[in-house]
Backbone as a chain_set.jsonl record, in Angstrom:
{"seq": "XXXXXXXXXXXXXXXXXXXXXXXXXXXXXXXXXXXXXXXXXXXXXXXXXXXXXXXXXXXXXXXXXXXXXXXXXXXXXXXXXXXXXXXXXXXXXXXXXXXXXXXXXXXXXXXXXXXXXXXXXXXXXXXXXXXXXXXXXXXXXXXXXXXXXXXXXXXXXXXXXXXXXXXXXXXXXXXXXXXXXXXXXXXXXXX", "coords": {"N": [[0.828, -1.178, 0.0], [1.763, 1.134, 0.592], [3.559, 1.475, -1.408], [1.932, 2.215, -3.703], [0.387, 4.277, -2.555], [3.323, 6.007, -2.843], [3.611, 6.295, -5.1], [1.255, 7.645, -6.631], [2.049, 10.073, -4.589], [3.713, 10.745, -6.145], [2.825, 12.272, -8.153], [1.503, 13.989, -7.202], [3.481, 15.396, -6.337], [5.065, 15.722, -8.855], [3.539, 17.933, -9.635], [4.147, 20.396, -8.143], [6.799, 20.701, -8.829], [6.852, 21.124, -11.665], [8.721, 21.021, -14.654], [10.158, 22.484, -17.779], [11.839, 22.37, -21.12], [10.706, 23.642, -23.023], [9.802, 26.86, -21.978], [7.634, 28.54, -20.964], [4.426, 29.152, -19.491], [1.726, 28.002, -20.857], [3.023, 25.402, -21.985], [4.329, 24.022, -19.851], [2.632, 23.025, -18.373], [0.939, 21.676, -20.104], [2.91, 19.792, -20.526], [3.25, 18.701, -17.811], [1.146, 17.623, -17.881], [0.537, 16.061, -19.882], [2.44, 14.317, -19.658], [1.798, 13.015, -16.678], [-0.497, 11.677, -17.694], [0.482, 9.643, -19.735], [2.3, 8.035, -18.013], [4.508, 8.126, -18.122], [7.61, 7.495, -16.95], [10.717, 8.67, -17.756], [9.827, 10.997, -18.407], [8.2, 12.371, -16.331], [10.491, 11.973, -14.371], [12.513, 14.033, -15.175], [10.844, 16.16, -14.442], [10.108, 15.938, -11.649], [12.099, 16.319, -9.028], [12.406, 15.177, -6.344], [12.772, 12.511, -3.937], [11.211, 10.906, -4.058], [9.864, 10.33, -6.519], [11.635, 7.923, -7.07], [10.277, 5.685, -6.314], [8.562, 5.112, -7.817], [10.037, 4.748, -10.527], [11.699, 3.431, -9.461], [10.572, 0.673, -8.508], [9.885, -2.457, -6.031], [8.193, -5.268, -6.508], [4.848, -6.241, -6.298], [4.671, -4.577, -8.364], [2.622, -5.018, -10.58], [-0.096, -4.749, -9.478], [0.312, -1.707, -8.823], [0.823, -0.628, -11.099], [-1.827, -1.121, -12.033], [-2.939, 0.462, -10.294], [-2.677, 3.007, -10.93], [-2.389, 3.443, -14.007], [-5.012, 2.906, -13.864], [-6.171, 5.555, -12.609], [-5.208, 7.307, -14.548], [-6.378, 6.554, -16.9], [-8.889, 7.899, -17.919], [-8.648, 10.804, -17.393], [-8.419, 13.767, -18.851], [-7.928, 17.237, -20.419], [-7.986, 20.554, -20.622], [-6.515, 23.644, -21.806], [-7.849, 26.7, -21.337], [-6.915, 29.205, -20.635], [-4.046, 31.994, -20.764], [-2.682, 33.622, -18.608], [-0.328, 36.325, -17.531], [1.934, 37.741, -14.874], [2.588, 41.23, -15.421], [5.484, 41.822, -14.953], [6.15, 39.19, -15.696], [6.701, 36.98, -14.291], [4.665, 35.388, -12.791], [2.211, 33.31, -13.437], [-1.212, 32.58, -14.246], [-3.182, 29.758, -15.437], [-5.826, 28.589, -16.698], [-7.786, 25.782, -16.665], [-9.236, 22.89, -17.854], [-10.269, 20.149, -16.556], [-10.921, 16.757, -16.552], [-11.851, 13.389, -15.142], [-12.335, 10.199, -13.585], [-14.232, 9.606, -11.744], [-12.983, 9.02, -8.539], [-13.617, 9.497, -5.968], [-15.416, 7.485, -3.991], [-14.18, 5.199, -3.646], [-12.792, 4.355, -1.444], [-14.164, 3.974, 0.754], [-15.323, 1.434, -0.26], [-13.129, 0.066, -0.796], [-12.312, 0.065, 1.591], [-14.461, -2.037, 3.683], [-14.023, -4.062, 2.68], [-11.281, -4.85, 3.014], [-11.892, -4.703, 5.249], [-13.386, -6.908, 5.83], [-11.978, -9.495, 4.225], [-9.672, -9.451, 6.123], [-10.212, -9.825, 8.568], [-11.83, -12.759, 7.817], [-9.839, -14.266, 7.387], [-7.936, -13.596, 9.78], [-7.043, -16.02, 11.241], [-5.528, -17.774, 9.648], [-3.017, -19.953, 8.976], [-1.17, -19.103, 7.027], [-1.752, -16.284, 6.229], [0.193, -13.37, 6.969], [1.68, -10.106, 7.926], [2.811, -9.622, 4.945], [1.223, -10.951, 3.192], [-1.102, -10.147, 3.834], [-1.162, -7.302, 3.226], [-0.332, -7.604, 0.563], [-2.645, -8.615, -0.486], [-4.379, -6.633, 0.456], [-3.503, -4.105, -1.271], [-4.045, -5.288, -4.14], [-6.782, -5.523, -3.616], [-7.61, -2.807, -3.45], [-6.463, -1.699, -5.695], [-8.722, -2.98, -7.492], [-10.733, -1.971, -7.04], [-10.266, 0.296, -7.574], [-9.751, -0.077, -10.567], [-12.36, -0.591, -11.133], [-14.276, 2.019, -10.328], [-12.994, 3.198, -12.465], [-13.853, 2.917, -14.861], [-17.045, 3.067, -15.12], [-19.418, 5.852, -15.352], [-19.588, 7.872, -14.301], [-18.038, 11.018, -14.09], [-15.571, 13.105, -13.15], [-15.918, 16.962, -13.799], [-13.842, 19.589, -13.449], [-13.396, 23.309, -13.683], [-10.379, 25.243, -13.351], [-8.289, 27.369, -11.601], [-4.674, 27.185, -12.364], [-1.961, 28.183, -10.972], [1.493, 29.809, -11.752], [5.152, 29.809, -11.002], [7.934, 31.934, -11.654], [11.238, 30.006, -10.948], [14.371, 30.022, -9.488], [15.956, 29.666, -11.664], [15.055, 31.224, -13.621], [12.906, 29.127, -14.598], [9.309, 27.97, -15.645], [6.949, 26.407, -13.15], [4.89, 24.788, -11.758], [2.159, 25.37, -9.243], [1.516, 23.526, -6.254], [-1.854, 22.8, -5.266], [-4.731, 22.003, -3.893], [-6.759, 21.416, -5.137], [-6.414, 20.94, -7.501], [-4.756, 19.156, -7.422], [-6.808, 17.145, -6.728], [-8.189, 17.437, -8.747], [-6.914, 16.148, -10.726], [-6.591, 13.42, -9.704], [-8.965, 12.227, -9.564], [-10.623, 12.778, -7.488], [-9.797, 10.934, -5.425], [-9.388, 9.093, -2.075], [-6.265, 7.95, -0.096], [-5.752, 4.885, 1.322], [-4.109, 4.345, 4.793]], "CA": [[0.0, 0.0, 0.0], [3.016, 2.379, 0.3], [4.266, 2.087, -2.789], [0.696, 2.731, -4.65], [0.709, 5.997, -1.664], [4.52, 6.661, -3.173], [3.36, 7.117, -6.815], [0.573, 9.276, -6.14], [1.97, 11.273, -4.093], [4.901, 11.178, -7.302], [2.238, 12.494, -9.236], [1.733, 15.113, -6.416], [5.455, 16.274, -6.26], [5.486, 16.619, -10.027], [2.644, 19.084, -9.808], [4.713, 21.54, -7.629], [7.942, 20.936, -9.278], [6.809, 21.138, -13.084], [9.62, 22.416, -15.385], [10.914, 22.103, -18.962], [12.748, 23.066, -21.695], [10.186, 25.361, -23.444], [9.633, 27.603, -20.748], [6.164, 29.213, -21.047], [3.099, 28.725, -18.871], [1.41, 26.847, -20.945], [4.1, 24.065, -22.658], [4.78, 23.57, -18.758], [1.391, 22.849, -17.849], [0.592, 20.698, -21.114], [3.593, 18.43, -20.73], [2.592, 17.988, -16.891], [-0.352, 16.72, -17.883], [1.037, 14.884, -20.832], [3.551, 13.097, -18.544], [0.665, 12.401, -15.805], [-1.057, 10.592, -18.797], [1.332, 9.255, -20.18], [2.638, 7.606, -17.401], [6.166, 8.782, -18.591], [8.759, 7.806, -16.068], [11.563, 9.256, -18.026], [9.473, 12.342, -18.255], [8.507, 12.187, -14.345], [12.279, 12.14, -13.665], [12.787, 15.772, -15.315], [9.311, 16.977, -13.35], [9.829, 15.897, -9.849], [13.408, 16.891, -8.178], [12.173, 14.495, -5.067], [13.473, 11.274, -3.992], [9.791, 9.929, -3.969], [10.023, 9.868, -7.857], [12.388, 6.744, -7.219], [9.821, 4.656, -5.698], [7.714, 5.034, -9.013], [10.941, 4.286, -11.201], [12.889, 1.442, -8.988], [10.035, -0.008, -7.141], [10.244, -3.642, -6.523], [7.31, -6.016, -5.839], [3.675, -5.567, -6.56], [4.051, -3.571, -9.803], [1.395, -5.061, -11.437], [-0.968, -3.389, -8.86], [0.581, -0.633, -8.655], [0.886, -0.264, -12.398], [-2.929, -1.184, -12.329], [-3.756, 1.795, -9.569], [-1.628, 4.316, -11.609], [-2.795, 2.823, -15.134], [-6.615, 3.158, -13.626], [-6.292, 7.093, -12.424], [-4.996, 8.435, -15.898], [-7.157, 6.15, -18.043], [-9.778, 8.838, -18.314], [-7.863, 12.164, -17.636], [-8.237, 14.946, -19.881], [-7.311, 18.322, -20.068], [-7.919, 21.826, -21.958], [-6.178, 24.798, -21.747], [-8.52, 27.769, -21.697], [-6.767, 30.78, -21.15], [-3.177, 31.896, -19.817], [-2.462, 35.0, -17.958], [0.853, 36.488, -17.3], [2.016, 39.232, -14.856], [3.434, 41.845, -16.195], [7.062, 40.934, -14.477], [6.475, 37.603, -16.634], [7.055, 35.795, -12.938], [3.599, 34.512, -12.016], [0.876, 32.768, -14.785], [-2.263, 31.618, -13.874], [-3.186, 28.838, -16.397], [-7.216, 28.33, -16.589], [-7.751, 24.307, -17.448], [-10.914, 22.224, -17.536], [-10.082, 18.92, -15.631], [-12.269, 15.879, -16.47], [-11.256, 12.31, -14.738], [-13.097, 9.336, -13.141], [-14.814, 9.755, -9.884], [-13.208, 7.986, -7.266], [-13.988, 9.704, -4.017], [-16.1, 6.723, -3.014], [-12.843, 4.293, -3.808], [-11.918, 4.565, -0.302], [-15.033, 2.953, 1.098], [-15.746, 0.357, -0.67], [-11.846, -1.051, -0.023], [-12.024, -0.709, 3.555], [-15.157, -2.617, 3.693], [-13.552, -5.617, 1.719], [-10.226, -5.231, 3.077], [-11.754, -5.202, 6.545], [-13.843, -8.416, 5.996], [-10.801, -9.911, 4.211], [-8.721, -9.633, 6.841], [-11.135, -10.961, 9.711], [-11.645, -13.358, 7.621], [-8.125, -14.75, 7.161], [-6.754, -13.785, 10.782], [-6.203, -17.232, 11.952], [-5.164, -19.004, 9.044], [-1.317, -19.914, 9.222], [-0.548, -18.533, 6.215], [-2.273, -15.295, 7.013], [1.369, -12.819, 7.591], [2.038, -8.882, 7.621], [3.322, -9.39, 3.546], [0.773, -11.32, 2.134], [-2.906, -9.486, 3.961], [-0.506, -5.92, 2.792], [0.068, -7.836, -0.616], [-3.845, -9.197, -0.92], [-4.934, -5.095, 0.417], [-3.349, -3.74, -2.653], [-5.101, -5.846, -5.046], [-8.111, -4.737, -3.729], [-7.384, -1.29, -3.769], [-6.657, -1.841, -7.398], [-9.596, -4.027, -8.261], [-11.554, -0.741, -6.902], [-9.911, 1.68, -8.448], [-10.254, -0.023, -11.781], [-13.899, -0.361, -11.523], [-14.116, 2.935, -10.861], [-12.369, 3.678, -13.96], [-15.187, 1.974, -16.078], [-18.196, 3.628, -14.907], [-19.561, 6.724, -16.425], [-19.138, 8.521, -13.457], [-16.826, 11.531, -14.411], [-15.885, 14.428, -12.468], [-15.582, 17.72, -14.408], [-13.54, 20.913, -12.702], [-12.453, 24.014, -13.838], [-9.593, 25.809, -11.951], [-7.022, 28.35, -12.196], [-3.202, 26.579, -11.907], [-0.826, 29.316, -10.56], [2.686, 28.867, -11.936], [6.02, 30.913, -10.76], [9.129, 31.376, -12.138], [11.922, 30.053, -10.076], [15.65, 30.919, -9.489], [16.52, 29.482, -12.332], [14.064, 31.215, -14.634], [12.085, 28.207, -14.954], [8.572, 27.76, -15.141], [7.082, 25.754, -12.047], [3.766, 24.47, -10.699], [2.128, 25.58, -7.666], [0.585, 22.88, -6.095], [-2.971, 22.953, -4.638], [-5.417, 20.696, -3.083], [-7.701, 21.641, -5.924], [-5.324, 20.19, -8.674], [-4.511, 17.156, -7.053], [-7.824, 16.251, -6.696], [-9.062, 17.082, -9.973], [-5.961, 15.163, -11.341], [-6.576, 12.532, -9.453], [-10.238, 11.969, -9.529], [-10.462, 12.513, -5.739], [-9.246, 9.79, -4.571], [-8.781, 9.053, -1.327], [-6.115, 6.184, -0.277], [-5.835, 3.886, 2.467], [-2.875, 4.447, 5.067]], "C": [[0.881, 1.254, 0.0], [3.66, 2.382, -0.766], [3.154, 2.558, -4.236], [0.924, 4.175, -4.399], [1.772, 6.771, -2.705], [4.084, 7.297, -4.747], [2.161, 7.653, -6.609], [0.866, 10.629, -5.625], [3.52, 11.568, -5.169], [4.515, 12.192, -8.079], [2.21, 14.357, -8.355], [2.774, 16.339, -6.556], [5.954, 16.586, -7.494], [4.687, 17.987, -10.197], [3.286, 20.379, -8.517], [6.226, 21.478, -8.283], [8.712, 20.523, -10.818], [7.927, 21.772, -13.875], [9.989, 21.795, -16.657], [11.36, 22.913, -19.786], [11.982, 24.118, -22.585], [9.346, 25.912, -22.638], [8.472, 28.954, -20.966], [5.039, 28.543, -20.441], [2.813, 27.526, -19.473], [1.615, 25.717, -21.626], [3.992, 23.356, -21.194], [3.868, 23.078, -18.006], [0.727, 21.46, -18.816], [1.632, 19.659, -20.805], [3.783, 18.282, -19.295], [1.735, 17.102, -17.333], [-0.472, 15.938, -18.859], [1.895, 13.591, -20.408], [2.779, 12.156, -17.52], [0.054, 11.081, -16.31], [-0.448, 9.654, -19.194], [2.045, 7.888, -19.421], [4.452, 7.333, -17.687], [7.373, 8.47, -17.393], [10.108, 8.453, -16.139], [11.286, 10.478, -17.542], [9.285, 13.119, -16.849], [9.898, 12.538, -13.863], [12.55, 13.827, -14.138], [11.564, 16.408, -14.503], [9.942, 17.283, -11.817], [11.504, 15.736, -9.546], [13.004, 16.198, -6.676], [12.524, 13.278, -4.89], [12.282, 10.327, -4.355], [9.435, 9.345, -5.6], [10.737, 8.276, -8.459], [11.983, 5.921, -7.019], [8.787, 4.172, -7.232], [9.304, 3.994, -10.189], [11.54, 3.08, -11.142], [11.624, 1.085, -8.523], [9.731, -1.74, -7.466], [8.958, -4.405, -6.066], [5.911, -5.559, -5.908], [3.603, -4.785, -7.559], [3.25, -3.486, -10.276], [0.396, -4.715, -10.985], [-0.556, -1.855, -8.903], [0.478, 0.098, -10.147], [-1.102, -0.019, -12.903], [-3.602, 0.155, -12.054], [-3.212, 3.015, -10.475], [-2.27, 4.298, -13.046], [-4.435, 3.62, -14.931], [-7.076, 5.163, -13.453], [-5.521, 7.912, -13.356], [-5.417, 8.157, -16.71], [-7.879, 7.001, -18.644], [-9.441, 10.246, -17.835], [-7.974, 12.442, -18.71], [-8.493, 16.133, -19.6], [-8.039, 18.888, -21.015], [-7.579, 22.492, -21.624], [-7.503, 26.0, -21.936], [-8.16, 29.275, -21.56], [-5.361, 30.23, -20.155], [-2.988, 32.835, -19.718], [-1.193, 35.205, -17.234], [0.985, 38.214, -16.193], [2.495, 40.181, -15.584], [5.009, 42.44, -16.196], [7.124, 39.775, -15.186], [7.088, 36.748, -15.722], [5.928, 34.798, -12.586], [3.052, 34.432, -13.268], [-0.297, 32.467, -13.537], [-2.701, 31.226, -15.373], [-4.923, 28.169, -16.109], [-6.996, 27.015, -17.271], [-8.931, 23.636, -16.704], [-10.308, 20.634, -17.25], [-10.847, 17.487, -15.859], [-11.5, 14.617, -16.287], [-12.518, 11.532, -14.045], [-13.712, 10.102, -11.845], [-14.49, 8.86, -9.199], [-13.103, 8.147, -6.045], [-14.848, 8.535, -3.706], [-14.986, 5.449, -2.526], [-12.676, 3.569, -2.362], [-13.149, 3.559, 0.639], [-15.244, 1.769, 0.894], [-14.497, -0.442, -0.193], [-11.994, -1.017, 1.055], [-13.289, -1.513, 3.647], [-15.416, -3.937, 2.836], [-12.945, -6.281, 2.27], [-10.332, -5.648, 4.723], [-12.476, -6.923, 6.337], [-12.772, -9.66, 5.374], [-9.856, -10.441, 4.904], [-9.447, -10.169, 7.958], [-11.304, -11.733, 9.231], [-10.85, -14.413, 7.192], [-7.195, -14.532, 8.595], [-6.179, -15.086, 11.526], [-5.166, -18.153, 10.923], [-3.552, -18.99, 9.335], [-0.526, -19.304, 8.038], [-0.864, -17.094, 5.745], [-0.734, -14.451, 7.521], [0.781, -11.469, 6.765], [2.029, -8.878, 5.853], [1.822, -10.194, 3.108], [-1.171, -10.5, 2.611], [-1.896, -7.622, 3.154], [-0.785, -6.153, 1.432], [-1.527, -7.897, -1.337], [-4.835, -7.327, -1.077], [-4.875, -4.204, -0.69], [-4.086, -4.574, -3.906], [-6.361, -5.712, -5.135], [-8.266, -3.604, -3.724], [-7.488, -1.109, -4.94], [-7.832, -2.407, -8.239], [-10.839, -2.599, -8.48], [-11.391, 0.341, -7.905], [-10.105, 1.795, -10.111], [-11.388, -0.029, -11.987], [-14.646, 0.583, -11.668], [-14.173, 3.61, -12.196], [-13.262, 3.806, -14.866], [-16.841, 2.471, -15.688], [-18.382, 4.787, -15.346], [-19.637, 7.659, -15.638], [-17.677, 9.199, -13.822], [-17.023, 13.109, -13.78], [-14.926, 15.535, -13.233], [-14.796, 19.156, -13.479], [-12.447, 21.585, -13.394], [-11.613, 24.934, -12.645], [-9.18, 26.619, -12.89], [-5.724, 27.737, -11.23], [-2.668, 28.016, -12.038], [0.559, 28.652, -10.603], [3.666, 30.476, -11.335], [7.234, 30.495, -11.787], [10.218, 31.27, -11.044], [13.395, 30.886, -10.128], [16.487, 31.082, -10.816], [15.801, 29.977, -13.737], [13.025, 30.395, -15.661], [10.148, 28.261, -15.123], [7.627, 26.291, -14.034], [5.284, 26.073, -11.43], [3.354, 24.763, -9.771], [1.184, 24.758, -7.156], [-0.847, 23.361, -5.28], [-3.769, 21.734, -4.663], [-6.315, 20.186, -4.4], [-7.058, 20.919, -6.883], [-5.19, 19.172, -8.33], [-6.077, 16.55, -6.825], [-8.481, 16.033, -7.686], [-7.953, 16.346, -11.093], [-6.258, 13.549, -10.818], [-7.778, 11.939, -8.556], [-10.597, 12.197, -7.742], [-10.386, 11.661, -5.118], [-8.798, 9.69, -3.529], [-7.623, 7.612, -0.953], [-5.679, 5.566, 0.967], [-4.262, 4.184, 3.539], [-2.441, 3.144, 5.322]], "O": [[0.584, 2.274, -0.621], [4.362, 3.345, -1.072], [3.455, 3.032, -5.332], [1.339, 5.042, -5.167], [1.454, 7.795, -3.309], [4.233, 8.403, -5.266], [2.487, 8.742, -6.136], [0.399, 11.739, -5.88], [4.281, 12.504, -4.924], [5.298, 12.95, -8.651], [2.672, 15.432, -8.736], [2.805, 17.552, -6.768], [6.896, 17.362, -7.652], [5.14, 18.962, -10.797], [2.477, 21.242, -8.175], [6.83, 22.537, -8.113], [9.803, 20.094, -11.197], [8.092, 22.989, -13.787], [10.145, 20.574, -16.661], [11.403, 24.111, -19.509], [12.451, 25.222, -22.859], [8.186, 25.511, -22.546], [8.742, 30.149, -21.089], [4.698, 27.429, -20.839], [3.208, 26.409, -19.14], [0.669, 24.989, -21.928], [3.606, 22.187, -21.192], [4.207, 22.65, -16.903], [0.168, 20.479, -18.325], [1.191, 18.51, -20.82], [4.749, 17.527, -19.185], [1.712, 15.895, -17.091], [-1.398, 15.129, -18.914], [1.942, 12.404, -20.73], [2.95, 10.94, -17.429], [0.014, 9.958, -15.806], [-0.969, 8.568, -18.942], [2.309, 6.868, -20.058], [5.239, 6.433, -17.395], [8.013, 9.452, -17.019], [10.716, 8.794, -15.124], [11.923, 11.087, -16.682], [9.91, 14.073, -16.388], [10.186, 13.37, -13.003], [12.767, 14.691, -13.289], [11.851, 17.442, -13.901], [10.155, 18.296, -11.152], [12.011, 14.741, -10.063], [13.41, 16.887, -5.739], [12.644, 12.731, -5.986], [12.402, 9.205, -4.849], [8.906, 8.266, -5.864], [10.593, 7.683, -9.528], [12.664, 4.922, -7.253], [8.438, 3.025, -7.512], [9.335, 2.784, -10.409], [11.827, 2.175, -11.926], [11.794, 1.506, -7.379], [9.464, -2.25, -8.555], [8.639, -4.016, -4.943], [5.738, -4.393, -5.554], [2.531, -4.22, -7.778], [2.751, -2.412, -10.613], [-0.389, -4.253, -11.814], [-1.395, -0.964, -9.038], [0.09, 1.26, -10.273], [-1.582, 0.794, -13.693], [-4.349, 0.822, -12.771], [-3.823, 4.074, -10.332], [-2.784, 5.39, -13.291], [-4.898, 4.556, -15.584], [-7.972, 5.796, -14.011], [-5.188, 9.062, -13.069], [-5.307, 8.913, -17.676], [-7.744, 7.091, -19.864], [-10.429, 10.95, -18.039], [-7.73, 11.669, -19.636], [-9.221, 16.365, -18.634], [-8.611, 18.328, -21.95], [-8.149, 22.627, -20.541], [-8.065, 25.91, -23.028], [-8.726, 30.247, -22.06], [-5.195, 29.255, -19.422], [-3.033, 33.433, -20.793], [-0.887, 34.391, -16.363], [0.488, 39.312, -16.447], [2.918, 39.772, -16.665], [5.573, 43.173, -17.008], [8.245, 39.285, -15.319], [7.881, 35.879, -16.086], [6.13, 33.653, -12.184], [3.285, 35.266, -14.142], [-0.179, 32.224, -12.336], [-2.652, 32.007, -16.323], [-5.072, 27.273, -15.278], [-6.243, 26.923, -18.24], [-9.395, 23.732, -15.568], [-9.847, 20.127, -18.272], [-11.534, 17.255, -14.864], [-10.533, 14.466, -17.035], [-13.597, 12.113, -13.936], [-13.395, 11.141, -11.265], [-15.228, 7.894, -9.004], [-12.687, 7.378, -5.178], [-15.124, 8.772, -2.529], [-14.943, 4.904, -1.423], [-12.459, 2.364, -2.238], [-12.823, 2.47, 1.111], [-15.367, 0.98, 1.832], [-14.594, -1.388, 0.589], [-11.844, -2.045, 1.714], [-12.537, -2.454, 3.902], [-16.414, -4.562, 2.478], [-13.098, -7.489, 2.454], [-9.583, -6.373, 5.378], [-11.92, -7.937, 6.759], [-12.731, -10.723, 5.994], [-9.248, -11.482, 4.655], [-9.049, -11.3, 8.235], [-10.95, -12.538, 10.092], [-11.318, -15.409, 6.64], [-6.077, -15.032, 8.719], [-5.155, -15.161, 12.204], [-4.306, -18.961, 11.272], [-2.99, -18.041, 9.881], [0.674, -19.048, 8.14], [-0.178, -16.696, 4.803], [-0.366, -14.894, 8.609], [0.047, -11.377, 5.781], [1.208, -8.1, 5.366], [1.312, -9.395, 2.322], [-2.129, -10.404, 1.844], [-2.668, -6.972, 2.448], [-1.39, -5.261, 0.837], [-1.738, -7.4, -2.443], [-5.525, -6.883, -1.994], [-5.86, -3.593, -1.105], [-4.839, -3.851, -4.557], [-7.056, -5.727, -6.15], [-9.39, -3.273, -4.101], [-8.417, -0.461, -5.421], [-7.889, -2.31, -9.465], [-11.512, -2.281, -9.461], [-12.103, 0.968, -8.69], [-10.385, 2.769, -10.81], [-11.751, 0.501, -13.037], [-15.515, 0.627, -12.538], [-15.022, 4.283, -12.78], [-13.395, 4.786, -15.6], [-17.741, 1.896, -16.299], [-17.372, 5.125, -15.963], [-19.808, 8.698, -16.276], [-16.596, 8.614, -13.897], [-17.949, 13.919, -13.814], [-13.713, 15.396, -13.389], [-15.618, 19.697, -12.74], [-11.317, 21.195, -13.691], [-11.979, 25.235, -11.509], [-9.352, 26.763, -14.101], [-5.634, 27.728, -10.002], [-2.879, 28.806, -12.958], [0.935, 27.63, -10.028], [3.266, 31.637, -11.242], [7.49, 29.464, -12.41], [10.295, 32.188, -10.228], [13.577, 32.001, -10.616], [17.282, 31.966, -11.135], [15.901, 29.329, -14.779], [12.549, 30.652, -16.766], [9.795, 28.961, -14.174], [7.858, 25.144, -14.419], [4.723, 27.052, -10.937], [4.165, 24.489, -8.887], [0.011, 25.014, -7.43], [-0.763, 24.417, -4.652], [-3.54, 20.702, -5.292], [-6.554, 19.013, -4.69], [-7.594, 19.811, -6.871], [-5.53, 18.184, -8.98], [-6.239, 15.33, -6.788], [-9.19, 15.049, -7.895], [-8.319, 16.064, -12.234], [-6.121, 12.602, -11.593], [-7.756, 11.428, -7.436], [-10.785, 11.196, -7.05], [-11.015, 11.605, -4.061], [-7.644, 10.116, -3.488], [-7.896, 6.478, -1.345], [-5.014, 6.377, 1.612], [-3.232, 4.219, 2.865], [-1.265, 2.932, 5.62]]}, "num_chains": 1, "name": "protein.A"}
């Protein structure tokens, strides 16, 4: 379950520490959200300047959930640019974009009410350990999240992304709660 957590919150840490080589609002905003999609780990690696990016890249064990939960929350992502606004220092943007992704704020329910009967139902057996109810929890996390995916349930939000430029005259993401959730269907996820 921590290494599903780790790439989410990868996805997180690229959305505050967006940057590339054509350096305008909105290139830097489009190839976020091309990379997100994408599921780009090269691209990820120039985004996110955090170590947490490494757990997405190296991570060992469970991929194929993890690939599933990650796979499932960019299936139906999409984007539009609608306007971009610059100060007139050419330091701050705000970047208007229409958001549309699955709905999985309920996600979070439905697994604990699996993962708890799951696991009461498996605490005696002898083969019943820490790794394999952790290993069985993720699979249902994922089983959720893809079903999710597949329903016609889709949540639409427009925002305004606020970008800066940094030291390095980059442009650069500013995260918000609002962004990560409409990136990532609101999902809540299990600790």
């Amino acid at each position: 379950m921590k290494k599903a957590i780790a790439v989410l919150l990868t996805i997180i840490m690229i959305m505050g520490l967006c940057a590339c080589g054509d350096n305008n609002p909105e290139t830097v905003t489009e190839k976020f959200f091309t990379a997100v999609k994408e599921q780009n780990k090269q691209e990820l690696l120039i985004y996110a300047e955090n170590p947490a990016i490494n757990v997405l890249v190296n991570n060992a064990g469970n991929e194929e959930e993890i690939t599933d939960i990650f796979s499932s929350i960019t299936k139906n992502l999409a984007w539009e640019i609608l306007s971009v606004e610059e100060n007139d220092e050419k330091t701050k943007a705000t970047v208007k974009v229409k958001i549309s992704n699955s709905d999985f704020s309920g996600v979070l329910a439905t697994y604990q009410t699996e993962a708890v009967k799951y696991t009461t139902d498996n605490l005696a057996a002898a083969e019943f350990t820490k790794e394999t109810m952790t290993q069985q929890c993720i699979k249902i996390f994922a089983q959720h999240v893809k079903a999710a995916a597949v329903k016609d349930t889709v949540k639409e939000t427009e925002l305004d992304i606020s970008l800066y430029k940094d030291e390095n005259k980059r442009w650069r993401l500013e995260m918000s709660e609002e962004l990560k959730n409409a990136v990532l269907g609101g999902i809540q996820f299990p600790l």
